[in-house]
N, C-alpha and C positions, 0 to 999 in steps of 0.2 A: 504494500500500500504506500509505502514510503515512494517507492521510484515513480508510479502514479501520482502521486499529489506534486511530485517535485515536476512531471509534465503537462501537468494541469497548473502549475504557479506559471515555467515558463510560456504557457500560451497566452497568457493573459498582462494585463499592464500593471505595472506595478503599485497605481493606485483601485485597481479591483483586489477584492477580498476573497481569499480561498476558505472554506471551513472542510473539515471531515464530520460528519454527523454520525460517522459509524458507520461497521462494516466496509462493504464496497458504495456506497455511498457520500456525493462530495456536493458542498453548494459553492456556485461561485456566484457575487453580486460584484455585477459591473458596474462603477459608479462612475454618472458622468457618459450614459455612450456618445463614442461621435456621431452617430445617427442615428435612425429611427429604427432600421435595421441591423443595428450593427453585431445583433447576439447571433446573426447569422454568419459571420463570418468568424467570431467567436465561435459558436457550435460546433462549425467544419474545423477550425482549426484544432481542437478538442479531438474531434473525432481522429481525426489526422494523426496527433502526437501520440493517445492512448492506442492505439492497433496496430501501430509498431510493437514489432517483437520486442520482447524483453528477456535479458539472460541472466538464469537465476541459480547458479550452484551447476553449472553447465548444462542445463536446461534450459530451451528457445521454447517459452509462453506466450501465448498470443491472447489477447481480450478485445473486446467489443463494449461501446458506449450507448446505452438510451440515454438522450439528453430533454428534462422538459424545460421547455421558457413560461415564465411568467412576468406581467411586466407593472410596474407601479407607477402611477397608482390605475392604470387605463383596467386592472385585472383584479384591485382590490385598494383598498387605505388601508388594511389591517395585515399586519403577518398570518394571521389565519385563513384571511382569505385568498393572498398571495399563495402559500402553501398548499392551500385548497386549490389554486387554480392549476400549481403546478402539479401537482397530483394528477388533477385531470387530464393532465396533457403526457403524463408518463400513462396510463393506462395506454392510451393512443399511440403514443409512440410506439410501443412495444409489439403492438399488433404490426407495426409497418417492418418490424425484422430488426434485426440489431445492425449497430452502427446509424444511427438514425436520431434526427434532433426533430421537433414541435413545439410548436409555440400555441399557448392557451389560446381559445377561439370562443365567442359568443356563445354559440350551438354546445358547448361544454358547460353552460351555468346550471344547467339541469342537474348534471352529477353533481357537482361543486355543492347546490343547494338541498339536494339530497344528503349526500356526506355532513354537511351537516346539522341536517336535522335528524340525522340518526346519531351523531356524536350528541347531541342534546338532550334525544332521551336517552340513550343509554347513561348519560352521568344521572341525569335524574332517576334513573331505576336502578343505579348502585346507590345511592343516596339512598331512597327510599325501602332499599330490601327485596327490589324487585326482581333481581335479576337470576335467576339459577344457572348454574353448570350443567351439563348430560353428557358424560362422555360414551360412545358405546363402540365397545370390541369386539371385532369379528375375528377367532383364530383360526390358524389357518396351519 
């Protein structure tokens, strides 16, 4: 993960911010784009550095990127919603095959507003004592 984040720092400018959130998992906020488009050329450039080989204990690994965009505040005012937006646009992506960037879209606020109003009541029905577990195994 270390040689990944350090090819995700160098794609990007040095006033945009990297995070690791975990896992294989990375945010990056570009602050400041020079255009309106510009996470597009970010994306691919992204995509570009991460699927280059990497050699690991003399091992040639290869990875692939789902990238979502989301964009502020045209996609939300709030981190939550931002998040939510980008969420929405990783399911999407993902369906298009790996190596692959999306940027949130209108036609997406449907999930976004779904998601959460199911985070909403589900905290209300752990609050409340509503909620039960069922696990059930089938051996084989």
């Amino acid at each position: 993960m270390k040689k990944v984040a350090n090819r995700i720092e160098d794609s990007v400018r040095m006033t945009d911010m990297v995070y690791r959130l975990g896992g294989d998992e990375f945010t990056v906020i570009l602050e400041n784009p020079a255009k309106r488009n510009y996470y597009k050329t970010v994306a691919e450039k992204l995509i570009h550095s991460i699927s280059n080989s990497y050699y690991i204990e003399d091992h040639e690994l290869f990875l692939s990127a789902s990238i979502r965009v989301s964009i502020y505040p045209e996609h939300g005012k709030s981190v939550d919603l931002i998040v939510g937006a980008a969420d929405a646009a990783m399911y999407h992506v993902k369906s298009k095959g790996k190596n692959n960037y999306l940027c949130f879209s209108k036609d997406m606020q449907s999930e976004v507003n779904y998601c959460a109003q199911l985070k909403s009541e589900l905290r209300k029905a752990v609050s409340n004592g509503e909620l039960f577990c069922f696990i059930s195994l089938k051996l084989t």
